[in-house]
N, C-alpha and C positions, 0 to 999 in steps of 0.2 A: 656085131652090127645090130642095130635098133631093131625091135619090132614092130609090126603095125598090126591096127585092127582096124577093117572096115566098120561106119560110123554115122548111120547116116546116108547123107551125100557128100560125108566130110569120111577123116580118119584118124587114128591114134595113133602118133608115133610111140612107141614104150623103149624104157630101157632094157635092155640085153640082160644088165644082171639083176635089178632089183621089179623088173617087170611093172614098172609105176608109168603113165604119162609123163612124156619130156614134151609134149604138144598135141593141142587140138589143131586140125587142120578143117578148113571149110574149101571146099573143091571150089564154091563159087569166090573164094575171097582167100585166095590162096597164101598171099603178101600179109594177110593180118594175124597178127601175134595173140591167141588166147591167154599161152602162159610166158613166162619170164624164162628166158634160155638161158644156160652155161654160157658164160663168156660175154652175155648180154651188158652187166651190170659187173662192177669191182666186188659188191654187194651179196650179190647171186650167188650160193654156195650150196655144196651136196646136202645141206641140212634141211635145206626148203623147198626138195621137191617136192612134187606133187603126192600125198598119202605117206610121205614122212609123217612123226608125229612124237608126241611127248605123252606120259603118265609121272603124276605124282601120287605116291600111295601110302601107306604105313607101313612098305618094306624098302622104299626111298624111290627116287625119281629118275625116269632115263627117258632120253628119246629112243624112238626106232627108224632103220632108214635100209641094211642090208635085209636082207631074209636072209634066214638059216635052212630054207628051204622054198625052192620058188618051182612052180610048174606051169606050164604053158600048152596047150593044147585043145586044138577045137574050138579056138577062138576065145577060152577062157582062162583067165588068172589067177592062179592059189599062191598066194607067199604065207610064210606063217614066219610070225618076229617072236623073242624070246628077249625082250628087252630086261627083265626082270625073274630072278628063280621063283619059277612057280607062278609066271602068267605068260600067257601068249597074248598075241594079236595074230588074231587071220583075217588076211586081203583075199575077197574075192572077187573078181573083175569079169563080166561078162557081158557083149553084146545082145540084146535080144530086142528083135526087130529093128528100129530106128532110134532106139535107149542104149545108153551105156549104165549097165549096175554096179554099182563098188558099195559091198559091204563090209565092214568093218567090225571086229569082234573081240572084243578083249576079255579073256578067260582065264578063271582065277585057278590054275591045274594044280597048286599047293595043297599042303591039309588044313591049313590056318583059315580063316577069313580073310576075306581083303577088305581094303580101304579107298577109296580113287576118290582122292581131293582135285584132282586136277586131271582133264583128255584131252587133247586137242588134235587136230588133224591140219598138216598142211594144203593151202590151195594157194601157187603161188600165181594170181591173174595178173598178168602182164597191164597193171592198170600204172602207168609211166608217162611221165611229158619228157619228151626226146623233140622240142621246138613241134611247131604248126603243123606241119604237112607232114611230119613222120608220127607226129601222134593222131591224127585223124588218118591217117593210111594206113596203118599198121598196129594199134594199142586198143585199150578196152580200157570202158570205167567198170567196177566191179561194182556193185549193189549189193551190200549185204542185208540180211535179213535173219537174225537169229532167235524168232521169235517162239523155241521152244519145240511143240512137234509143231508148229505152222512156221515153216524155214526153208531159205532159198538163197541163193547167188544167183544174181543176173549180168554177166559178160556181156555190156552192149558196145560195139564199134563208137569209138569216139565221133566218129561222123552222126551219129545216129539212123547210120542207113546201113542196109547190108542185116545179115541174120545175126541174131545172136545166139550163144551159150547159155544155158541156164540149169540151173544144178537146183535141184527141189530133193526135201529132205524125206522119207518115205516110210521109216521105222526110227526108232528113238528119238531125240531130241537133243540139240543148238541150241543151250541159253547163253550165250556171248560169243564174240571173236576178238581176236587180240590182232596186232602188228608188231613185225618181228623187221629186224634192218632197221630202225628208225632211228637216226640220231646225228650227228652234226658231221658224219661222216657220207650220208645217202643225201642231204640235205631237201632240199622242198621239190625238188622234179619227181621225187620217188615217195609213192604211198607206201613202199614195203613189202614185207611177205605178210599176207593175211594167211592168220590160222584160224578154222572152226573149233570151237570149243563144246565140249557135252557139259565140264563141267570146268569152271578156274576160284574153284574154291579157297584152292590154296593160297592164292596171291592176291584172290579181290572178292572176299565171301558176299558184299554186297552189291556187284558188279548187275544190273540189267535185271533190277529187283529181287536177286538174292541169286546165290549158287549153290545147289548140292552136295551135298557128299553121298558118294556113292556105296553100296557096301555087299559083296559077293560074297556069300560064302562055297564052299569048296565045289567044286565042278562047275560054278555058275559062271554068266558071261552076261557082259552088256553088250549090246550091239548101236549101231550107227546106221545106217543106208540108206541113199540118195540116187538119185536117177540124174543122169545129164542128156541132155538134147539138147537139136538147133532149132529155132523157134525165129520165123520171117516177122515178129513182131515183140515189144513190148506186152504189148495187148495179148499178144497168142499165146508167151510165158505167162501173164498173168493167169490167166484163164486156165493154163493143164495147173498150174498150182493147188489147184482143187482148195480156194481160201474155205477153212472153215466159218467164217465170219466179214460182212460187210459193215462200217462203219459211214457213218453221213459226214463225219469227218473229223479229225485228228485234233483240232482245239477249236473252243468256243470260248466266247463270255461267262464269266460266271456268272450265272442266273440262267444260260440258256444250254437245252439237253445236248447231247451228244448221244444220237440212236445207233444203237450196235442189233443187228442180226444175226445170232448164235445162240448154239444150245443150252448154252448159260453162259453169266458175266456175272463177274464177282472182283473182286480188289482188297489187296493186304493194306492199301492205304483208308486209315479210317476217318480220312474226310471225304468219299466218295459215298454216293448211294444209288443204287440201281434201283432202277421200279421194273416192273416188264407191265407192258399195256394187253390190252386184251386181244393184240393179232400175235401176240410174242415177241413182239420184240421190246428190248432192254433202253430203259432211257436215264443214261448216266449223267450225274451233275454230281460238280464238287461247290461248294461257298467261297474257297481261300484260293488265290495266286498259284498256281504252280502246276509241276508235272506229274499225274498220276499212274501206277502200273493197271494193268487190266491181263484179269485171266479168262480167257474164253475159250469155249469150248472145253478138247479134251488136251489139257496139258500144254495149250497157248497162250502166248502172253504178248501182250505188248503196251503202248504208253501215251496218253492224250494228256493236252492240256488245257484247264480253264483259266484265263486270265480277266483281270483287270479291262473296262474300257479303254483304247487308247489315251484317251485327253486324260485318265485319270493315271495313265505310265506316265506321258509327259510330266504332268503338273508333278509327278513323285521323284522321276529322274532331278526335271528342272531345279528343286528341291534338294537332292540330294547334292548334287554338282555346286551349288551356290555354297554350301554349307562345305564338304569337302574336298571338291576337284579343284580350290584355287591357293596359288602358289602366292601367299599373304605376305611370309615371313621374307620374299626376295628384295632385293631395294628397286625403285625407280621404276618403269616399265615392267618390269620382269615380273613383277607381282600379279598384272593383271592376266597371266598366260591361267589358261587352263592344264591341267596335269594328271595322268594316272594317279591312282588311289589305292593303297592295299585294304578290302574290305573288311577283315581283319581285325585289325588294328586302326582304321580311320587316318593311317600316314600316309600323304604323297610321296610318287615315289619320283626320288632323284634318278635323275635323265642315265646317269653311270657311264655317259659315251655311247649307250647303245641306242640307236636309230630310232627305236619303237618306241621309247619312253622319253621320245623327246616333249618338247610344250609346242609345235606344230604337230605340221601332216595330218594323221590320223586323227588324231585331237581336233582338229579343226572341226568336228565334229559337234563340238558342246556349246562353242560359241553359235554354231548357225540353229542348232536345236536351241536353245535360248531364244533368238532372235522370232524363229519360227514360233515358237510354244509364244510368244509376245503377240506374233499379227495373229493368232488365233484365238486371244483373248487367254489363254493357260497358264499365262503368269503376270504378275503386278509388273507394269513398264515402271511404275517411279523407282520397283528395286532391281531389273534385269535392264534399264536404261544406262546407268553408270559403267556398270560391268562391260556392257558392248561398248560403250566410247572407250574405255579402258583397254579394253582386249583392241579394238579399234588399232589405237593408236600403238599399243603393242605390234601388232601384225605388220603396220606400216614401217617400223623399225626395225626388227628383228627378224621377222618370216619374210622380207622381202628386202632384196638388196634397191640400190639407187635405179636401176634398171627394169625392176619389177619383177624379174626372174624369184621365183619361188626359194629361200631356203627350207632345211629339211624341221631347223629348231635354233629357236636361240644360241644355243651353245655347239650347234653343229652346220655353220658355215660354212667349212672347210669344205663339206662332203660334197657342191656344187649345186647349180639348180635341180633341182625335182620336180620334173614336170607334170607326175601325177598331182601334185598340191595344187597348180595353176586354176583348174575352174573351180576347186574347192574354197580357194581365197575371194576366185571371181564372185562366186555366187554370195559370199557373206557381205561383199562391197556392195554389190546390187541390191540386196536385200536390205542395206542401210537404206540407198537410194530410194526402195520402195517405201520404204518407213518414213523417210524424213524429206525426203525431195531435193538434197542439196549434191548440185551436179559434181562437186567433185569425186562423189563419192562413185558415180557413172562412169566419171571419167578414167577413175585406179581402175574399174572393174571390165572396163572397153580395154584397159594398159596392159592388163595383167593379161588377159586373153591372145592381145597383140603381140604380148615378148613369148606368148609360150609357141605361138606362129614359127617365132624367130629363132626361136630356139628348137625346132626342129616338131613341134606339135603336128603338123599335117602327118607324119609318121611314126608320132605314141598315140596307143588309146587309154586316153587318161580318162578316168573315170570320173564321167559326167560333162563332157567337156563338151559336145557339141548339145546337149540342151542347156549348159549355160551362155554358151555363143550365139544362141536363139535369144532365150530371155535379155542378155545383152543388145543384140540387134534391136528387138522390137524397143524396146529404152532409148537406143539411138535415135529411132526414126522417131518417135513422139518428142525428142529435143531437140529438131530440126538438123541432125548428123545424118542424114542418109549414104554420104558418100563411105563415110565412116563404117554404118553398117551393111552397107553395101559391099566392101570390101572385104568383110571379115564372112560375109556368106558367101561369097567366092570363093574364097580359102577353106571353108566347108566343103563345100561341094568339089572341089579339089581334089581335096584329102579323099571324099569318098571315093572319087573317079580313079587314087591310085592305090584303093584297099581291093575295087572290083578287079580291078588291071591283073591284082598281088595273088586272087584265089588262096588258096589254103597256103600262100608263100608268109601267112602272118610274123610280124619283127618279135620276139623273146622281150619280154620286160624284166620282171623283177624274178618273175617265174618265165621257163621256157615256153606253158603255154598254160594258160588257165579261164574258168568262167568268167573273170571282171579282165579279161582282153574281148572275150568276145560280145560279152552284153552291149562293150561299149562299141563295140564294130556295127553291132544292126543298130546303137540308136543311132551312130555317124549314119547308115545307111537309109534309116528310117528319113530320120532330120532331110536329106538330100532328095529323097522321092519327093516327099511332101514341098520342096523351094521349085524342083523342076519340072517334077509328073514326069521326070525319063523311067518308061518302065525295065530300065536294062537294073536302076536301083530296086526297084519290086521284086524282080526279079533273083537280083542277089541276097536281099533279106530271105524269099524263101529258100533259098539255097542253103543259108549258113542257120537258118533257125532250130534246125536239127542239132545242129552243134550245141548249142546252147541246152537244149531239152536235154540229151544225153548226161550233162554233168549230174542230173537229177535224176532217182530211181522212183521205182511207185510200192517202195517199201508200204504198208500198211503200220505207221509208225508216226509219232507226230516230229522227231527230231529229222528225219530223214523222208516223211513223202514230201519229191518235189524238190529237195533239200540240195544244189548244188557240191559235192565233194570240194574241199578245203583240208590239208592236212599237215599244215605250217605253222597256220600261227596260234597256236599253242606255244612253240616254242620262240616265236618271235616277237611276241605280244603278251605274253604271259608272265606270272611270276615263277611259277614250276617251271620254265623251261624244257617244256614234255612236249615231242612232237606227236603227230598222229590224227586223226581224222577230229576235225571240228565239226560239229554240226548240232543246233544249226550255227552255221558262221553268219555276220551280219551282210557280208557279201553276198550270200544270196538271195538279197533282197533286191539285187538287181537283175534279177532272172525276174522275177517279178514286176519290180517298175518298166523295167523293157518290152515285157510282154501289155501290158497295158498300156505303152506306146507303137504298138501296131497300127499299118494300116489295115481299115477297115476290111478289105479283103483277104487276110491274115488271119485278124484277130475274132476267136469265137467265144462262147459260151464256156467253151473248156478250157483253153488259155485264162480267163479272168479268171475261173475257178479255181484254177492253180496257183496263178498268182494270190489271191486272197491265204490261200491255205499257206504260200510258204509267208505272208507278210505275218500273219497270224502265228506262226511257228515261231517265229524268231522273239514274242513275246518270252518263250522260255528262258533269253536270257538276262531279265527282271527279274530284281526280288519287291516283294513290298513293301518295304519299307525304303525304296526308290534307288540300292545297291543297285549293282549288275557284274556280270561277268565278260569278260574278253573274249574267253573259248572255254567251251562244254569240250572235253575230252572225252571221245564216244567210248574207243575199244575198252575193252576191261582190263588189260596190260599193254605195254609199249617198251618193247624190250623187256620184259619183265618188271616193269615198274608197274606198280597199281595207275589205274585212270578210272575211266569212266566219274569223272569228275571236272566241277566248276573252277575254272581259274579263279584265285581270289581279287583277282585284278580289275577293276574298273576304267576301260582302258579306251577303246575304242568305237563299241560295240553302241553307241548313240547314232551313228549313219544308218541305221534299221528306221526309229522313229522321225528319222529327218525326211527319209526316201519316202515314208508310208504317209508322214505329211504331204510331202510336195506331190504325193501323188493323187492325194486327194485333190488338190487345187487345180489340177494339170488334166484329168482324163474324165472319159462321158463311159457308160458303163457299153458292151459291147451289142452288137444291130442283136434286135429281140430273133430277127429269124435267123441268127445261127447259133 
């Protein structure tokens, strides 16, 4: 039978034979799942429990998971593994006070030297979409943080209510984590088993600005230890973290500082320069485009970015896209589609059958950035004028059947309407209409809105759908259509009166349950307050806003504070076909435009600040010379395959610069008194 250890005001279940955690339990939150159970998952296996783990050495590689010796008494844990002749690993586990301790200790008991290219430790968080209301009642998003000795996991309730788990690192050092499960068998509901890493030398030397090699000689030991608690807040884990370092924030412009608080800062990247001013603190600036490491403190690490002005990504994107994102060599129509790109090699890449790399959908992307970089002055109309009538008339053809129902891509009509594509065709129609004034173009973009109605729109949240059924309406009524848009804000306000009705019952998209279902849930709900002032919708925005904040941790890192969890398309958007944590994904930019569409008594001073920082983040996936990439592959292995790396794919990752334009045009910054 399992054992327990009181915990808190929670408890441990342990296993019987290997004395590990099979589950946190929180007494106030009994139904939620910390970790990942046996039988949970097809996936789930004895490999990945809890303080399993792997060594690579230069006397060869093994996991450990039984003890050869395990002791239990007085509320405390001794296993000792012999995974390898002539090392141990000893687990120690003890409650003290309202902490749980687990140290870890791998000891070289040979006569030789050792070598340790590779440690890692399992932690398997039950971070899983199992649909709407089983993954907000019962799941956790994990937050990692493997920033060296300043390193932590943050287990917060999907809901973002309720206590969470937090595992802060206490002796030695976490410079990466990997994912283990990931592959076309777990598919996109499942993050994986996440493993902490001291070191993954072996498989990804320059993994999270470089990996160690470790090296004992005889009687010697490295160790691991980390404390876990429950903690009634983000804020209150933040805080017992004891950061060595505050930062003003995660990326800037280049030209302007980035002030870090710590007892020193320094960077192995030699376009970086630190000044420190005369109260001590450090004020970091890089001159060129991109991501830099930072070491702080004692044996901390982690990564800011200086980028490029906006207008000057566009103007480079714009640029890049005209010259290689278009499909020249097709006949007729077909040439004017926009297309992924290997950046690479500078070849677009053929559609192959697969969904992602079609010339819609996602792609719709480059034409309305186009459009957009046009009414903002960022690119030459006489040379991005042709192209949009070109793509224009493309889209009228091929992306949209006689009905207006969205197809997915030229060459993939068969797969049916796709009704995420609907307001993203809307909004390129309307945006002709803004440019040129000719009503037909009002009129495809009122149609398109209409059939996705029809097609069962009041119950997908399609992304962006009800601020382009705004901007649509308001175009109606200034063309003397009222009745027109009259009706399609009813069908709004509809829809949101049966997402309130639904509570956490939300419908499964493409993903069981994810960030870009429910961004677009509060602006449906947003949009609906502000048509009716019912405050039963005020209400339910602040209800589900939580959910949203949750997808995003307050890592101290610039690819991840704020950074929505995505950990798909990698392999669904990508050339590597590597799944595993994206970040930042361009999707997260609508944790951001949505919070800058708050109502006023919502939205404060630290909501804009967030959103700025993640709209900011997502510059990282520009290069300068106006490439980009699809998905940043965070972990530093995925299944064993190297990551921590840029898709070469230039693919879909333009809906960042579109969103951060239209948000500029769309919002007031938020009331000075909050």
């Amino acid at each position: 039978m399992p054992e327990t250890l009181n915990f808190g005001s929670g408890h441990i279940v342990l296993d019987a034979l290997t004395g590990a955690p099979l589950q946190f339990v929180d007494e106030r939150d009994r139904d939620r799942r910390f970790l990942l159970e046996p039988g949970a998952t097809v996936w789930h296996s004895v490999e990945h429990q809890w303080g399993s783990g792997h060594l690579v050495t230069d006397r060869g590689g093994a996991r450990w998971h039984t003890p050869v010796e395990l002791r239990v008494a007085d509320g405390v844990v001794e296993a000792v593994h012999r995974p390898l002749p002539g090392v141990d690993v000893e687990v120690r586990r003890a409650v003290r006070g309202d902490l749980l301790h687990e140290r870890y200790s791998v000891v070289n008991t040979g006569q030789e030297p050792l070598t340790i290219s590779g440690l890692g430790i399992q932690t398997p968080f039950a971070d899983l979409y199992d649909g709407a209301e089983r993954s907000l009642g019962r799941a956790v998003h994990a937050h990692v943080f493997t920033g060296g000795t300043w390193a932590w996991v943050l287990a917060q309730p999907m809901s973002g209510e309720g206590r969470c788990l937090g595992l802060t690192v206490r002796e030695g050092a976490l410079r990466a984590y990997s994912v283990e499960s990931r592959n076309q068998y777990s598919q996109s509901d499942a993050r994986g088993h996440l493993v902490l890493l001291v070191t993954d030398q072996a498989r990804n030397p320059q993994a999270f600005g470089g990996q160690p090699v470790l090296r004992l000689a005889p009687g010697e030991s490295v160790t691991m230890a980390w404390e876990l608690g429950w903690y009634s807040s983000v804020a209150d884990f933040t805080a017992a973290t004891r950061p060595p370092a505050v930062l003003s924030a995660y990326a800037a412009e280049i030209g302007q500082p980035i002030t870090v608080e710590a007892s020193s800062v320094s960077s192995p990247d030699p376009g970086v320069t630190v000044e420190q001013d005369a109260d001590g603190r450090h004020r970091v600036r890089a001159s060129r485009h991109g991501t830099y490491t930072l070491d702080v403190g004692d044996g901390a690490r982690t990564e800011v970015l200086f980028h490029l002005p906006l207008d000057e990504v566009v103007r480079r994107r714009v640029a890049y896209i005209t010259r290689y994102q278009r499909a020249r060599e097709r006949p007729g129509l077909l040439a004017h589609a926009f297309v992924p790109v290997d950046t690479r090699t500078g070849l677009t890449q053929a559609t192959n059958g697969w969904s992602d790399w079609t010339d819609g959908s996602e792609r719709i992307a480059m034409p309305l950035l186009l459009q957009a970089a046009a009414a903002h002055g960022l690119a030459d109309p006489e040379e991005i004028g042709p192209l949009l009538d070109g793509w224009s008339r493309f889209a009228r053809r091929h992306l949209l059947d006689e009905t207006a129902a969205p197809r997915r891509g030229s060459q993939n009509w068969h797969t049916g309407p796709r009704l995420y594509d609907t307001p993203w065709l809307a909004h390129f129609f309307h945006d002709r209409y803004r440019a040129h004034g000719r009503p037909e173009d009002l009129d495809f973009a009122a149609r398109i809105i209409e059939r996705s109605f029809e097609l069962g729109g009041a119950t997908h949240l399609s992304i962006g759908l009800s601020p382009a059924t705004l901007a649509v309406c308001d175009s109606l009524d200034a063309a003397g259509q009222e009745d027109r848009a009259e009706k399609l804000r009813g069908q709004l306000v509809d829809s949101a009166r049966q997402f309130v009705r639904m509570g956490r019952r939300l419908p499964a998209h493409e993903v069981a349950y994810e960030q870009s279902i429910v961004a677009p849930l509060l602006d449906l709900l947003v949009d609906a307050h502000t048509l009716t002032g019912d405050p039963a919708f005020h209400d339910a925005v602040a209800e589900r806003l939580p959910w949203l904040l949750a997808f995003g941790g307050p890592q101290p890192h610039v690819r991840l504070h704020g950074i929505a969890i995505r950990h798909w398309d990698g392999y669904w958007f990508g050339a590597h076909r590597l799944w595993g944590d994206v970040f930042p994904h361009y999707w997260s930019t609508l944790t951001a435009t949505t919070l800058l569409r708050l109502p006023a008594t919502l939205r404060t001073a630290g909501t804009d600040r967030l959103a700025e920082a993640i709209l900011r983040a997502n510059m990282a996936n520009y290069h300068e010379d106006g490439s980009a990439t699809c998905a940043f592959v965070l972990p530093s292995t995925v299944d064993g395959r190297p990551a921590h790396t840029a898709d070469p794919l230039a693919n879909d990752q333009d809906w960042h610069l579109v969103l951060w334009l239209r948000a500029q045009e769309q919002t007031e910054p938020a009331p000075a008194s909050r």
